[in-house]
C-alpha positions in Angstrom: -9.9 -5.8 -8.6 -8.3 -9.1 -8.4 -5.9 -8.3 -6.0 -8.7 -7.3 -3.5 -11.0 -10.1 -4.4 -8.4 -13.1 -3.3 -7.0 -10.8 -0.5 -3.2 -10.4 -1.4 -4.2 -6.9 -0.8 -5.8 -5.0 2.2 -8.6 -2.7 0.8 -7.7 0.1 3.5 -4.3 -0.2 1.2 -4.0 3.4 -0.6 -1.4 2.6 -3.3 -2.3 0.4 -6.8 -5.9 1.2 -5.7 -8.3 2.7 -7.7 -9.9 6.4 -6.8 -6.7 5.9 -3.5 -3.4 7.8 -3.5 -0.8 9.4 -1.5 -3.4 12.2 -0.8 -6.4 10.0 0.5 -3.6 7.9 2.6 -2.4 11.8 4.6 -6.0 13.1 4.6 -7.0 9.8 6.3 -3.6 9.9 8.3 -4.7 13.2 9.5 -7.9 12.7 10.3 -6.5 10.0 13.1 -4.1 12.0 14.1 -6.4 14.4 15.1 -9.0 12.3 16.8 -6.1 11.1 18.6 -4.9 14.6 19.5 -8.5 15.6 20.2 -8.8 12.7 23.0 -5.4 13.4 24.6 -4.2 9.9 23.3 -0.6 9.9 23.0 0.3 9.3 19.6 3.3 8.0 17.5 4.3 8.4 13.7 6.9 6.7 12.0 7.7 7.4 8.1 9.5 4.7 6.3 10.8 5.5 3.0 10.7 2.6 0.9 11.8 4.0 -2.4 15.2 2.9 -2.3 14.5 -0.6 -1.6 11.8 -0.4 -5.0 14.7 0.8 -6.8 16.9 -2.3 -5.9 14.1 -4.9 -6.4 15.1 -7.9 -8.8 12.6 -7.5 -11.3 12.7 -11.0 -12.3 11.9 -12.3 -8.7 9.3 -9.9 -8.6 7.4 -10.8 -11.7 7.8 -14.8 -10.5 6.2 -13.8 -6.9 3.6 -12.2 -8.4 3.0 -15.0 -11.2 2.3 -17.4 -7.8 -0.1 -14.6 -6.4 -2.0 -15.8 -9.8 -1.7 -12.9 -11.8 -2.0 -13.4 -15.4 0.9 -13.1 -18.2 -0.6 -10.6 -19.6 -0.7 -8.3 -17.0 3.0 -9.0 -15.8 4.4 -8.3 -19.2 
């Protein structure tokens, strides 16, 4: 993936990833959660919602970002 391959991306990323979603991201989540648990480390979780701020994004601004990360025409349109 070309996003992974010039590192705009982290791979341990779960979203716009293939065989990754929501559900690997909470499994994973959970499994540190609970080795954390499991060791009596103390252990803080914060959600952030960013849905909203998705919804407000200038598309235009995004498209010319992402044109400097290098991604093609083709894929932007």
């Amino acid at each position: 993936m070309y996003l992974l391959q010039h590192k705009i991306i982290s791979s341990h990323q779960h979203g716009f990833l293939g065989r990754k979603s929501t559900t690997t991201q909470l499994l994973e989540c959970s499994l540190d959660w609970n080795i954390a648990l499991n060791a009596h480390s103390n252990t803080d979780i914060i959600y952030l919602d960013f849905s909203k701020a998705f919804d407000s994004v200038a598309h235009v601004k995004l498209v010319a970002k992402l044109a400097c990360y290098g991604i093609c025409e083709e894929v932007l349109n």
